[in-house]
MIGURO-38883 format. One record per atom (N, C-alpha, C): residue in one letter; atom name; z, x, y. Coordinates in steps of 0.05 Angstrom, whole numbers, plus 5000, padded with zeros to 4 digits. Atoms other than C-alpha are relative to their C-alpha. Layout:
BEGIN
R  res  atom     w     u     v
R    A    CA     Z     X     Y
...
END
This chain:
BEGIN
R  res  atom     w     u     v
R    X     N  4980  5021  4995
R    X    CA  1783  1948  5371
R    X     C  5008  4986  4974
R    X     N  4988  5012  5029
R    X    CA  1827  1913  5312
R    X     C  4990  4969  5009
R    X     N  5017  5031  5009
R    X    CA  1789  1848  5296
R    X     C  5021  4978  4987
R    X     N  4974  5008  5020
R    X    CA  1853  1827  5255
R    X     C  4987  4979  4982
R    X     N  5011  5022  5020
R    X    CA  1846  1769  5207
R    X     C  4975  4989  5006
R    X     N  5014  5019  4996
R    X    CA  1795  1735  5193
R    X     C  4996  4977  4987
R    X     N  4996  5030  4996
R    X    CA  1805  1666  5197
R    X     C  4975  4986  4988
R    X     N  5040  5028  5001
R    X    CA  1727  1628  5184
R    X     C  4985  5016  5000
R    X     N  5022  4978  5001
R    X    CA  1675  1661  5164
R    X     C  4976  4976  4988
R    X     N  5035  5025  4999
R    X    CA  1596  1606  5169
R    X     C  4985  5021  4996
R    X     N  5019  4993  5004
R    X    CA  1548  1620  5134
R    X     C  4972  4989  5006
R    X     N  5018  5016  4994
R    X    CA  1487  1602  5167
R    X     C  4975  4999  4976
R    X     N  5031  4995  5016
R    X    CA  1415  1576  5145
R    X     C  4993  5029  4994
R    X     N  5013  4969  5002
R    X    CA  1388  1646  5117
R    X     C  4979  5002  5021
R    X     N  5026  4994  4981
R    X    CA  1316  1633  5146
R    X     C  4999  4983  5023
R    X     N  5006  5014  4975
R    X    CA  1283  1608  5206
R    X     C  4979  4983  4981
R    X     N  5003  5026  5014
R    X    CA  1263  1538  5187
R    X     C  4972  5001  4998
R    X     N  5027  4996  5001
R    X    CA  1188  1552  5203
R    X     C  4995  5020  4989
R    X     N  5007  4981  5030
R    X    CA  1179  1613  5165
R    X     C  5007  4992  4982
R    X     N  5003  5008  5037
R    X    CA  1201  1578  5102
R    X     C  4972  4983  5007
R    X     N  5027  5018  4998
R    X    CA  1147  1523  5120
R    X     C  4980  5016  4999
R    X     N  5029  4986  5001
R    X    CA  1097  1572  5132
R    X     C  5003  5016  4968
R    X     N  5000  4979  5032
R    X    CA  1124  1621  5066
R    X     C  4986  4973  4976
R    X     N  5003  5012  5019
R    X    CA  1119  1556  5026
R    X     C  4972  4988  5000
R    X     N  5028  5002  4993
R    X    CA  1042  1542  5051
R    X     C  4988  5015  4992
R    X     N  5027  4967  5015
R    X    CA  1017  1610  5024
R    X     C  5018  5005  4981
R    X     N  5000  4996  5035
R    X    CA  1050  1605  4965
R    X     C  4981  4988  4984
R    X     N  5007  5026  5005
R    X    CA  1020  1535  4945
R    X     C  4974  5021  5009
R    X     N  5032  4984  4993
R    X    CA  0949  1568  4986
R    X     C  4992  5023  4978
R    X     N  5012  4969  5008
R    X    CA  0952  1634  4950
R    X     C  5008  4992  4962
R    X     N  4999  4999  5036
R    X    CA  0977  1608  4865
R    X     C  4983  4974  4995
R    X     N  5009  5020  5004
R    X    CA  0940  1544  4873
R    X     C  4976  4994  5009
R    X     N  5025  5000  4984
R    X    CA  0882  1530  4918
R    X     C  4988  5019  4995
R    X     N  5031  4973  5000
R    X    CA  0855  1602  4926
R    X     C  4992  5002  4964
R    X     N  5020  4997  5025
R    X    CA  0844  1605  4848
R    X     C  4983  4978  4997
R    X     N  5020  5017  5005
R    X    CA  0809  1541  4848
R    X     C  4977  4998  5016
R    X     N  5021  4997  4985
R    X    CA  0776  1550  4908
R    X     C  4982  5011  5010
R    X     N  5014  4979  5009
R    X    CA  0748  1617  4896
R    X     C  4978  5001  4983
R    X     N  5025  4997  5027
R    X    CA  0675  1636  4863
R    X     C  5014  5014  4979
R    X     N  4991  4979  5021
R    X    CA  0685  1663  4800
R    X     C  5004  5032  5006
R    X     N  5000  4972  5003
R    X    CA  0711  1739  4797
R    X     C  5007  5010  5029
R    X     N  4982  4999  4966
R    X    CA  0740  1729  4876
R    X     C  5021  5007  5000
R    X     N  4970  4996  4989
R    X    CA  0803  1720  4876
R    X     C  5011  5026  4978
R    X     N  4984  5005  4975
R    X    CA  0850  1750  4871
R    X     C  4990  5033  5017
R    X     N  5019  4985  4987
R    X    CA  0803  1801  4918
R    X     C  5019  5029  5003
R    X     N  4979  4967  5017
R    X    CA  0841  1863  4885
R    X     C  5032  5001  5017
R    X     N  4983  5009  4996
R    X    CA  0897  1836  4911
R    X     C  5022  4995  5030
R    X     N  4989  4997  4969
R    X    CA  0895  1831  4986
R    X     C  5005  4973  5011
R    X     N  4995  5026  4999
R    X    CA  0901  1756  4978
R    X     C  5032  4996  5014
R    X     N  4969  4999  5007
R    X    CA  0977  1774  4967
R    X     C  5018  5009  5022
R    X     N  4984  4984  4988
R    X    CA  0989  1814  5021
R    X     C  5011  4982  5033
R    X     N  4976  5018  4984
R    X    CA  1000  1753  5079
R    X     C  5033  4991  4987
R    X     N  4982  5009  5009
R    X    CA  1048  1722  5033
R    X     C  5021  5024  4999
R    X     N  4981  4976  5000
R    X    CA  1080  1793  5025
R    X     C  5012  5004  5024
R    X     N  4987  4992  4970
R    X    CA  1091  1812  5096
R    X     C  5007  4971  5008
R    X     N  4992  5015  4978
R    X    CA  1109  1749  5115
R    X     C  5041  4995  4982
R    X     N  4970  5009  5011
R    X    CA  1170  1746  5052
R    X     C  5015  5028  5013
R    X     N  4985  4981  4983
R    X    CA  1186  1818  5078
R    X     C  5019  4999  5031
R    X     N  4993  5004  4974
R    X    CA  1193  1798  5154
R    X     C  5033  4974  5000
R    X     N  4978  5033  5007
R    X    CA  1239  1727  5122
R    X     C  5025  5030  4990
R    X     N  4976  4986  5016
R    X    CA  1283  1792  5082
R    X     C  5011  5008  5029
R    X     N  4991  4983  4988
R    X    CA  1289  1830  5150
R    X     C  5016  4979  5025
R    X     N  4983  5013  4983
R    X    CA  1310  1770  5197
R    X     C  5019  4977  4994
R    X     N  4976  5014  5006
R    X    CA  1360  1741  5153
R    X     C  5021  4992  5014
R    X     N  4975  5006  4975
R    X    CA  1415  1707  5188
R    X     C  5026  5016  4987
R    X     N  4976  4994  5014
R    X    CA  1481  1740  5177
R    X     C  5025  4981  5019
R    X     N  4986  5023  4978
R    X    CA  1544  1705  5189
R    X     C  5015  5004  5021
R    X     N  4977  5000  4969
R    X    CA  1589  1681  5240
R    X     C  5025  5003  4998
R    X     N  4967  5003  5012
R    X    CA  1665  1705  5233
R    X     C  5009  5002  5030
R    X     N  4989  5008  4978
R    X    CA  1710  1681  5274
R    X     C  5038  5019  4993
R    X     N  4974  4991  5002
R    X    CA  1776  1732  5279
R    X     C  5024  4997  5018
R    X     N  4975  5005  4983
R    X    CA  1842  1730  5306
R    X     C  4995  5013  5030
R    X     N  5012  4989  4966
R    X    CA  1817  1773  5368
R    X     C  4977  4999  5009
R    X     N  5021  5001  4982
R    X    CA  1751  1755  5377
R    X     C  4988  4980  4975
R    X     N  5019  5005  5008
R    X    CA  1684  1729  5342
R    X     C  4971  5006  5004
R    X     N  5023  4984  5000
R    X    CA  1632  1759  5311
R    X     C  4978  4981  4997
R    X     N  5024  5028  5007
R    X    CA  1565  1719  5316
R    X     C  4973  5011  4979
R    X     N  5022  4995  5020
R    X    CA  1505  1709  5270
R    X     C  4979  5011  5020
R    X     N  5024  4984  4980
R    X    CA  1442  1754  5290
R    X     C  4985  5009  4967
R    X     N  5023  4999  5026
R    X    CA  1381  1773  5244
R    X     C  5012  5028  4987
R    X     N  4992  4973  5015
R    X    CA  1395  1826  5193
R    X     C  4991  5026  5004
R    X     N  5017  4978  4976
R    X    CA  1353  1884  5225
R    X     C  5017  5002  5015
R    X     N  4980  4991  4979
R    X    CA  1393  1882  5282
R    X     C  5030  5008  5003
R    X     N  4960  4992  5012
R    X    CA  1462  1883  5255
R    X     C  4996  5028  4986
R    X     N  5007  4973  5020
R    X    CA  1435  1943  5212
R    X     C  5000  5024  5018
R    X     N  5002  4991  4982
R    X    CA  1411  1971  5273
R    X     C  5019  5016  5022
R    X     N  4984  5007  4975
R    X    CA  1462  1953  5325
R    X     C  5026  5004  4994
R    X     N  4980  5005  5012
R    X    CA  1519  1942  5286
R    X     C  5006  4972  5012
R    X     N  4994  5027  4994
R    X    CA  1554  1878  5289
R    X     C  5009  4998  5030
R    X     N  4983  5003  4970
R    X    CA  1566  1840  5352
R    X     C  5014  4980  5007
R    X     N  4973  5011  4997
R    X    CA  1630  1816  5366
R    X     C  5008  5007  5025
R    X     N  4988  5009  4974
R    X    CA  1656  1784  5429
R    X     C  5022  4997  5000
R    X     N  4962  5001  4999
R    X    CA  1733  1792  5435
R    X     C  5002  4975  5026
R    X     N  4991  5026  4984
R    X    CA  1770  1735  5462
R    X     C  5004  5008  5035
R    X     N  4989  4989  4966
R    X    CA  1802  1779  5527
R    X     C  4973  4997  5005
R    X     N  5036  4986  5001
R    X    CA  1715  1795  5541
R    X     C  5001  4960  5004
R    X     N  5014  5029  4998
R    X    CA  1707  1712  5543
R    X     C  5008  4984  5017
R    X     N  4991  5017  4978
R    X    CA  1704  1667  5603
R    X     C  5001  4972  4990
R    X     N  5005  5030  5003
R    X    CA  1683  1598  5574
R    X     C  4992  4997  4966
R    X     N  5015  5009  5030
R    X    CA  1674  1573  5500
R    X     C  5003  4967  5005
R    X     N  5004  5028  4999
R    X    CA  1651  1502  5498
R    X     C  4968  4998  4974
R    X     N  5026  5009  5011
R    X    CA  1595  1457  5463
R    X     C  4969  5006  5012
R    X     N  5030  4997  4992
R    X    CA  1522  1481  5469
R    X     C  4979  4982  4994
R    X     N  5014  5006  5009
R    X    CA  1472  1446  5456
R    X     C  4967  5006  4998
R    X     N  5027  4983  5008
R    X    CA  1400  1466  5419
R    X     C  4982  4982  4981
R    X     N  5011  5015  5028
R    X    CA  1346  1443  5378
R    X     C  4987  5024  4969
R    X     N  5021  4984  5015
R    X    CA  1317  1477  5309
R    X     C  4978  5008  5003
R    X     N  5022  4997  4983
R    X    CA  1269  1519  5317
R    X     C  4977  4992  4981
R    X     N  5023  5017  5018
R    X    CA  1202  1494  5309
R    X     C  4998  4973  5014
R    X     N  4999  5019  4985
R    X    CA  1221  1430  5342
R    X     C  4984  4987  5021
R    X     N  5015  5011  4983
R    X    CA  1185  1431  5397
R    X     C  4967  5000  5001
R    X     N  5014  4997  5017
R    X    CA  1124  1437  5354
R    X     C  4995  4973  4989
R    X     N  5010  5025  4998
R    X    CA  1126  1366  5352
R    X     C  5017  4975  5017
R    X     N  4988  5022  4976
R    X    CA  1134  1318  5403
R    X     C  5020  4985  4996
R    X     N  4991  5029  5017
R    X    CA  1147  1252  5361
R    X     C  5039  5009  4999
R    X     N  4977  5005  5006
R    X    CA  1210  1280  5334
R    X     C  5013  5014  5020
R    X     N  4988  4997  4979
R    X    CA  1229  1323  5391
R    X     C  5005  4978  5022
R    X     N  4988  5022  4985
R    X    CA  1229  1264  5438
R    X     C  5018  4984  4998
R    X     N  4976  5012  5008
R    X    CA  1272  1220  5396
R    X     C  5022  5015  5008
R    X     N  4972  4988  5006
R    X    CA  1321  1274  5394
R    X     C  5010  5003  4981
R    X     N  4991  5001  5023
R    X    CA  1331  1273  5330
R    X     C  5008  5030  4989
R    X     N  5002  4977  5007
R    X    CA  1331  1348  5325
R    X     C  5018  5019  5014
R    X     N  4977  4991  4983
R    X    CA  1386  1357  5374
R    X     C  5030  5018  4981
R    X     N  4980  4996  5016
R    X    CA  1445  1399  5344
R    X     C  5017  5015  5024
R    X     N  4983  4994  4981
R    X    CA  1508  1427  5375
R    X     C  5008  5023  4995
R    X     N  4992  4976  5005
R    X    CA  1529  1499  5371
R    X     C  5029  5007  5025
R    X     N  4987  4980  4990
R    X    CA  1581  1546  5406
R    X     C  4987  5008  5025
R    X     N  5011  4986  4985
R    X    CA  1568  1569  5482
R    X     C  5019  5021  4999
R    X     N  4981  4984  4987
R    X    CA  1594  1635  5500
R    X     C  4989  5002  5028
R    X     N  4994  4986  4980
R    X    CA  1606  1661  5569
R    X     C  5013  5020  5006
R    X     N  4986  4983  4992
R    X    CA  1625  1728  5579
R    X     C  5014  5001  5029
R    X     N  4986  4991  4966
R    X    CA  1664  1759  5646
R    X     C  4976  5014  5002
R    X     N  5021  4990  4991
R    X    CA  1601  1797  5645
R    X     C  4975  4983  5003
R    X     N  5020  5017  4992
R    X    CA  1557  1742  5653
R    X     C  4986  4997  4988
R    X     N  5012  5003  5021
R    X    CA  1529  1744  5588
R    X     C  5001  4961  4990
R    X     N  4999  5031  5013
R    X    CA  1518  1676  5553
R    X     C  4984  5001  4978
R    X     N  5012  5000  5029
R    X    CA  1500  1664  5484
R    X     C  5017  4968  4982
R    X     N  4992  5022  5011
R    X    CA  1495  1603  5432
R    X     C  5004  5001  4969
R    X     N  4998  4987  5021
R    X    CA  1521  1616  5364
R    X     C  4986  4968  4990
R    X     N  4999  5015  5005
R    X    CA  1490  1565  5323
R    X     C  4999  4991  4969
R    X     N  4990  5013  5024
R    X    CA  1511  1512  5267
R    X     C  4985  4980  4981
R    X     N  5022  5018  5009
R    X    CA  1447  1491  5235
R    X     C  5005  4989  4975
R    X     N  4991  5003  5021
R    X    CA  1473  1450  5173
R    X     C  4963  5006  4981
R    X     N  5021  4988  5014
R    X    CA  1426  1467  5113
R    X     C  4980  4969  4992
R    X     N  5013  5025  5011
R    X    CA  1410  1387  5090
R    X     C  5010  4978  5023
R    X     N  4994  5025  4979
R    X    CA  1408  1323  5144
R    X     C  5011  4987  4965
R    X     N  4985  5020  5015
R    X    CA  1449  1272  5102
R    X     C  5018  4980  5022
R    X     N  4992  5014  4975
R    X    CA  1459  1217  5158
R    X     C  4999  5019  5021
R    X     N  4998  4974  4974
R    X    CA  1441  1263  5222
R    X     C  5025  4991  5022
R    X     N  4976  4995  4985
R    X    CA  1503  1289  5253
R    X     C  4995  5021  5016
R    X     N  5007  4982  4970
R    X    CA  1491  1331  5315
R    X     C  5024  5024  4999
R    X     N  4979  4995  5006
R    X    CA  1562  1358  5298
R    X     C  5000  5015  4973
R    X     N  4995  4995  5029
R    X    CA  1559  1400  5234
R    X     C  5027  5006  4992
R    X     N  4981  4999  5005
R    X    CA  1615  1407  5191
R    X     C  5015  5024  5004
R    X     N  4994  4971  4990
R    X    CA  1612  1486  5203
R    X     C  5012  5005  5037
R    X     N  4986  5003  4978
R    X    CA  1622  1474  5271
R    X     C  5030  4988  5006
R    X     N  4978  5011  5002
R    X    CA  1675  1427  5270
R    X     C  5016  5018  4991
R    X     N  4982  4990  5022
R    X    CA  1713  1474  5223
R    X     C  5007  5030  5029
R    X     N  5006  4973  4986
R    X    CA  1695  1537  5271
R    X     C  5015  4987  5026
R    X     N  4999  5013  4976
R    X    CA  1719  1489  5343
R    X     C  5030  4997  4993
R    X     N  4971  5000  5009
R    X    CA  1785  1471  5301
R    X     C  5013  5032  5004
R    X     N  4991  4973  4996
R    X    CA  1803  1551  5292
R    X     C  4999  5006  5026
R    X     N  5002  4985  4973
R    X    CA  1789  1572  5366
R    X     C  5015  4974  5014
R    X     N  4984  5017  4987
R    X    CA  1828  1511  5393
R    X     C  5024  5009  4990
R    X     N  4969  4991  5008
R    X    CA  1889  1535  5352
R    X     C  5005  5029  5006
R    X     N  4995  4973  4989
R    X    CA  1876  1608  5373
R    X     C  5001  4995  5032
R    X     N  5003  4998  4978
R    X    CA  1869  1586  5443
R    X     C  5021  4991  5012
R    X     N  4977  5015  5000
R    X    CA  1926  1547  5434
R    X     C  5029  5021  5000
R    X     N  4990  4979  5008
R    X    CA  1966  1603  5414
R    X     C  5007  5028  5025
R    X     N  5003  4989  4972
R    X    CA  1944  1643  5468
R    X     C  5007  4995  5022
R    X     N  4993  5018  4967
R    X    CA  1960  1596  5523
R    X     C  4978  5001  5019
R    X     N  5019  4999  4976
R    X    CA  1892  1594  5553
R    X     C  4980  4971  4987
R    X     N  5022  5024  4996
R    X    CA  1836  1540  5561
R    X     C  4978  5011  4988
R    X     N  5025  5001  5001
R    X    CA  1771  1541  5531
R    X     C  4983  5011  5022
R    X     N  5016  4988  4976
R    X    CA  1736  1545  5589
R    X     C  5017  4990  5030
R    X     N  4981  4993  4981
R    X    CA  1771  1571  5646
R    X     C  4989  4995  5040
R    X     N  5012  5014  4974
R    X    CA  1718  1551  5696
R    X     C  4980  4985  4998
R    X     N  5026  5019  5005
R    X    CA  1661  1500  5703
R    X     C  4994  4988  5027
R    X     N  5013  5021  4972
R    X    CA  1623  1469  5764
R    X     C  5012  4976  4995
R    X     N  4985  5021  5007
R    X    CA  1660  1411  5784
R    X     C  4976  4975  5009
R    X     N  5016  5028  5000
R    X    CA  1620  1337  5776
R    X     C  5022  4983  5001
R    X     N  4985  5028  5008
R    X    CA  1636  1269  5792
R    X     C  4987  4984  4991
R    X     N  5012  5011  5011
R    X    CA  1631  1219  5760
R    X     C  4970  4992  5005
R    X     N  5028  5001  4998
R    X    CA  1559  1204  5790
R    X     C  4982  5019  4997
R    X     N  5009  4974  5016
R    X    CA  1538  1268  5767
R    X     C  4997  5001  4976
R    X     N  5000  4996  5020
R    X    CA  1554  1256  5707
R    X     C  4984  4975  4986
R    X     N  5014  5011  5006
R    X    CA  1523  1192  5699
R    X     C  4975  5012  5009
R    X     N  5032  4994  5001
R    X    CA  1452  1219  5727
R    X     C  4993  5016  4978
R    X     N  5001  4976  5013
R    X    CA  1460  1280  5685
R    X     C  4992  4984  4966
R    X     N  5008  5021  5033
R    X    CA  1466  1224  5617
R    X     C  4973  4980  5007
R    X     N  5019  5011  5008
R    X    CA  1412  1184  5640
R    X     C  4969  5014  4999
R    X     N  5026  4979  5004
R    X    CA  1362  1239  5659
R    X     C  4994  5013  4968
R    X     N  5007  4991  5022
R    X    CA  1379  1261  5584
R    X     C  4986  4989  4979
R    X     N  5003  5021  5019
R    X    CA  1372  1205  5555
R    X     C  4963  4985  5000
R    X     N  5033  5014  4990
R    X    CA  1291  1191  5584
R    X     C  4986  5018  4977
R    X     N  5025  4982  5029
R    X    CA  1240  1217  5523
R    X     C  4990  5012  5019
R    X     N  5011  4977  4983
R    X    CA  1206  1277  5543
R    X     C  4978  5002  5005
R    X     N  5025  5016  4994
R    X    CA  1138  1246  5536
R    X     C  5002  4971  5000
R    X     N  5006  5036  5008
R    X    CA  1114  1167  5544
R    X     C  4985  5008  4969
R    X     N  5025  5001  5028
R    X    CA  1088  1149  5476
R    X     C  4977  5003  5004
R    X     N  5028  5012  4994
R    X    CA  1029  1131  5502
R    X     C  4978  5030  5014
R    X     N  5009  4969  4998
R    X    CA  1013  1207  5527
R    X     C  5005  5014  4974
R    X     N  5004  4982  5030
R    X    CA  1030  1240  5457
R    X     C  4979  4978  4989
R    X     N  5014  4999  5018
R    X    CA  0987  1193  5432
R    X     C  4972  5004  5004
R    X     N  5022  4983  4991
R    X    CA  0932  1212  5481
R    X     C  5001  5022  4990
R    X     N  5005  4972  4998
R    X    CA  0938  1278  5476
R    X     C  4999  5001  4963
R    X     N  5008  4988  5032
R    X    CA  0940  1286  5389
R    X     C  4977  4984  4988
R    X     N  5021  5011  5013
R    X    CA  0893  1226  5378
R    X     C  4966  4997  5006
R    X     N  5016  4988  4982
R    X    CA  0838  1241  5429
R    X     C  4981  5007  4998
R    X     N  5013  4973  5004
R    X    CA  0817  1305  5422
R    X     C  4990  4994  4954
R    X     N  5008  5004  5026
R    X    CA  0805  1288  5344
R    X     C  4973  4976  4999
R    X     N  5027  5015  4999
R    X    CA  0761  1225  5360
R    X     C  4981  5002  5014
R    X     N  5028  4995  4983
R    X    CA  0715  1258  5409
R    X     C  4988  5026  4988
R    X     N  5021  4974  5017
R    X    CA  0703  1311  5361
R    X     C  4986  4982  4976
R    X     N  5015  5024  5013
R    X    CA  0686  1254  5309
R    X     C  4983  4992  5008
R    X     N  5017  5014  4984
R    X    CA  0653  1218  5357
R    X     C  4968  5025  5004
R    X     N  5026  4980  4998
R    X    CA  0605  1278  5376
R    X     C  4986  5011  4981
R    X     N  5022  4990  5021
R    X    CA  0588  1302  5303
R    X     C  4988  4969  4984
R    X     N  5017  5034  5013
R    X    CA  0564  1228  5281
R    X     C  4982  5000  5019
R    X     N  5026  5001  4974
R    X    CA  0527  1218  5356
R    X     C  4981  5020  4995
R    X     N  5022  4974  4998
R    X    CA  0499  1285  5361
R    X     C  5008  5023  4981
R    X     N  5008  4986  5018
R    X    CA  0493  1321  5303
R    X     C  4998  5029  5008
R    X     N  5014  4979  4994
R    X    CA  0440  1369  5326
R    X     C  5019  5007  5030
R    X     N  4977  4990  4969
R    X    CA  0482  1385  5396
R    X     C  5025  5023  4992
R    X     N  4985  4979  4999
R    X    CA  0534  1421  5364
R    X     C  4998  5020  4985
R    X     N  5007  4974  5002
R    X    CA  0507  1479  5347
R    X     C  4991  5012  5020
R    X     N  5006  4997  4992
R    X    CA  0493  1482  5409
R    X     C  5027  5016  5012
R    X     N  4977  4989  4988
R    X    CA  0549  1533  5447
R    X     C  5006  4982  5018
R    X     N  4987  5004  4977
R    X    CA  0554  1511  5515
R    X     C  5002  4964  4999
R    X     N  4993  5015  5012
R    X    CA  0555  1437  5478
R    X     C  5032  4996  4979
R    X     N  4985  4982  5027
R    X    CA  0605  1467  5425
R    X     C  5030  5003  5015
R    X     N  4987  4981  4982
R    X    CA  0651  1512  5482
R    X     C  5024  4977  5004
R    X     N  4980  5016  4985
R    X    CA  0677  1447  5524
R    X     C  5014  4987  4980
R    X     N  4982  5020  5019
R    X    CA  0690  1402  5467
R    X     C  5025  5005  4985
R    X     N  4977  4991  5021
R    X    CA  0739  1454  5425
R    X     C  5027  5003  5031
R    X     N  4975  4999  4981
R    X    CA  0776  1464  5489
R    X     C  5009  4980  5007
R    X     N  4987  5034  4994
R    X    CA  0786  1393  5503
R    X     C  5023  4997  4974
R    X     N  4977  5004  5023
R    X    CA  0814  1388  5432
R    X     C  5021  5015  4997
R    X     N  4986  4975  4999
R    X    CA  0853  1445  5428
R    X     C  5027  4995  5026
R    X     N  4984  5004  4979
R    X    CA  0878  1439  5503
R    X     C  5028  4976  5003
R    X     N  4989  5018  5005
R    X    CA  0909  1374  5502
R    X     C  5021  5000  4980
R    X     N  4988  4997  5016
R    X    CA  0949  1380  5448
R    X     C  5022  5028  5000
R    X     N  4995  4974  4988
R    X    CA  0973  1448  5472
R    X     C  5024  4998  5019
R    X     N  4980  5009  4989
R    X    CA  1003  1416  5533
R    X     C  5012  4984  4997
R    X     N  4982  5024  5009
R    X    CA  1035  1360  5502
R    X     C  5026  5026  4993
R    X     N  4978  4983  5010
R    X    CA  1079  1416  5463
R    X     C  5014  5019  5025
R    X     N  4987  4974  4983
R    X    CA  1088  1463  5520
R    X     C  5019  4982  5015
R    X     N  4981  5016  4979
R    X    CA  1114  1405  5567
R    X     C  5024  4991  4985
R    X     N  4978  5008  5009
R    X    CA  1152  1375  5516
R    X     C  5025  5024  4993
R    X     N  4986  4977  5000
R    X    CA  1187  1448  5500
R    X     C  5012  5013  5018
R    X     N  4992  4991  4986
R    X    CA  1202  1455  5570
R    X     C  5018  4979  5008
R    X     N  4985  5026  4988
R    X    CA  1230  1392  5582
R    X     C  5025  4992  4980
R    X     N  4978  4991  5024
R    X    CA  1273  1396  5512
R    X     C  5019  5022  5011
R    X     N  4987  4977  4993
R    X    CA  1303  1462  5538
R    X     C  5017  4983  5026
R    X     N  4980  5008  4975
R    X    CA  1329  1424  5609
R    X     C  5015  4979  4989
R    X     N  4982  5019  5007
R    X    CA  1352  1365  5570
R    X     C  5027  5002  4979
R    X     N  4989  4992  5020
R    X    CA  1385  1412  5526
R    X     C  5025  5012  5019
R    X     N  4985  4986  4982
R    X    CA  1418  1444  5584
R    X     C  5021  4976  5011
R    X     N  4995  5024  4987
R    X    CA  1439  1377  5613
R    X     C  5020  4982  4980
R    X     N  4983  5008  5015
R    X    CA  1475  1359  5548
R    X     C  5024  5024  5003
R    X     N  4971  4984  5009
R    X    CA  1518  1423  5547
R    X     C  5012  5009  5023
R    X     N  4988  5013  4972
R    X    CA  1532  1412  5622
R    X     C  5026  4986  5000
R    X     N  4985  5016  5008
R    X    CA  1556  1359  5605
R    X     C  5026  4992  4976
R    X     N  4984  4997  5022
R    X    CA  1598  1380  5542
R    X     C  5016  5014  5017
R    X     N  4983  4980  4989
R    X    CA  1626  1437  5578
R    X     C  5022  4988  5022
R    X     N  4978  5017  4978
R    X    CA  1654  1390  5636
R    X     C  5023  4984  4985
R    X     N  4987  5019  5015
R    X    CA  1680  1344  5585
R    X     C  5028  5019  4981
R    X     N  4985  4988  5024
R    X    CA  1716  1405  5541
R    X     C  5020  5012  5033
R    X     N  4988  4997  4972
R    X    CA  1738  1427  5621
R    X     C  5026  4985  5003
R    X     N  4978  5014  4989
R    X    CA  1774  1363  5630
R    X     C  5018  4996  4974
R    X     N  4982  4998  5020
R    X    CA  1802  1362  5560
R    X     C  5020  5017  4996
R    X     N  4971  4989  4994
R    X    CA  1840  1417  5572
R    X     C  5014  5000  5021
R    X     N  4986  4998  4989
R    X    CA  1863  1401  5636
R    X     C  5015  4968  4995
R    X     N  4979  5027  5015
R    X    CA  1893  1327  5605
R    X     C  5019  5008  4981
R    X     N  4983  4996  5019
R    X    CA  1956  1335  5580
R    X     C  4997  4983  4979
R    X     N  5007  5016  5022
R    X    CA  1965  1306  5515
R    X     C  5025  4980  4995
R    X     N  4977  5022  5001
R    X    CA  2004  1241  5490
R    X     C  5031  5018  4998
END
């Protein structure tokens, strides 16, 4: 199929935001710490020290983001480099698309901590698709530096401008269908989003907890934990807790995530059915 011009071409983040964090932990672990923290004539243990840090910069080369082009007949989206190599690129032609509207998502990693997942602070807005085949996918516009957090990146904006003038052009709507809400729909839908996804007062059970009853037990009893079935309950208490704080909060992020681009999509719905001044 002829792709024709191409109009915008985003370049996303390269990596996934937690593999740099982790790459940059076993760098720092493996040129700094392990030589100091090694007996003499250890490190670097003929050089298998090297080889996390290796496979993990290999795995960062192979799921590179590649970008997002947006052409006169369709748009091609970002996907890890492996798979485009693989697969070849994948590009969704405009005829092929039922609905483009605002998505909304968080970075990944996010739900990896409560604190800032609850705020929301980590909320960003991408691209939904909807195929005629019932596909759905979120291209997304992760800017590279917060500088005042804008939920809106400028890549997006730039990318929402082009497909409003191609759609414009075209003589069709954005999105051509959407469940219809009224307004009391649409208020529950904003205040259910708007509720944090934990009480404070449970994240701070659940991370501060499990750390002072393991304190608490090696000052009290000493001699006890060497004991297993002393030992057993206590790591799973710590462990546990902390566990489900993230899982709930990561499930409850995902519906409030859904519940914003609900609510975008209705909103980009009635925008194109308002004429304009």
């Amino acid at each position: 199929m002829d792709r024709g011009e191409a109009l915008y071409v985003y370049r996303p983040v390269p990596y996934n935001e937690l593999s740099v964090a982790v790459f940059l932990m076993l760098v720092l672990g493996t040129f700094a710490f392990a030589p100091l923290a090694a007996p003499a004539g250890l490190f670097p243990l003929g050089g298998l020290c090297f080889l996390p840090l290796l496979a993990l910069g290999a795995l960062m080369l192979l799921t590179r983001a590649t970008p997002t082009v947006i052409y006169r007949a369709g748009i091609e989206v970002s996907q890890p480099w492996w798979r485009r190599r693989l697969r070849g690129a994948r590009f969704y032609a405009f005829d092929g698309i039922r609905n483009l509207y605002p998505a909304s998502y968080e970075v990944t990693g996010a739900f990896m901590s409560p604190f800032a997942s609850s705020a929301g602070t980590l909320v960003h807005v991408g691209l939904g698709i909807e195929t005629h085949r019932g596909e759905k996918r979120v291209v997304k516009f992760t800017p590279g530096v917060l500088r005042g957090f804008r939920s809106e990146s400028e890549g997006y904006l730039i990318a929402m401008e082009w497909l409003r003038r191609i759609y414009r052009e075209r003589g069709r709507p954005l999105v051509e269908d959407a469940p219809p809400h009224t307004d009391a729909d649409i208020a529950r839908m904003a205040a259910q989003a708007r509720e944090p996804l934990l009480p404070v007062e449970y994240i701070l059970f659940a991370f501060f907890l499990p750390p002072a009853l393991l304190a608490s037990a090696l000052a009290l009893a000493p001699a006890a934990v060497r004991e297993p079935l002393f030992v057993a309950p206590l790591l799973l208490a710590v462990l546990c807790l902390p566990v489900v704080a993230v899982y709930v909060t990561w499930k409850r992020s995902r519906r409030r995530n859904d519940l914003l681009t609900e609510m975008a999509k209705h909103r980009e719905a009635l925008r194109e059915r308002t004429p304009g001044p």
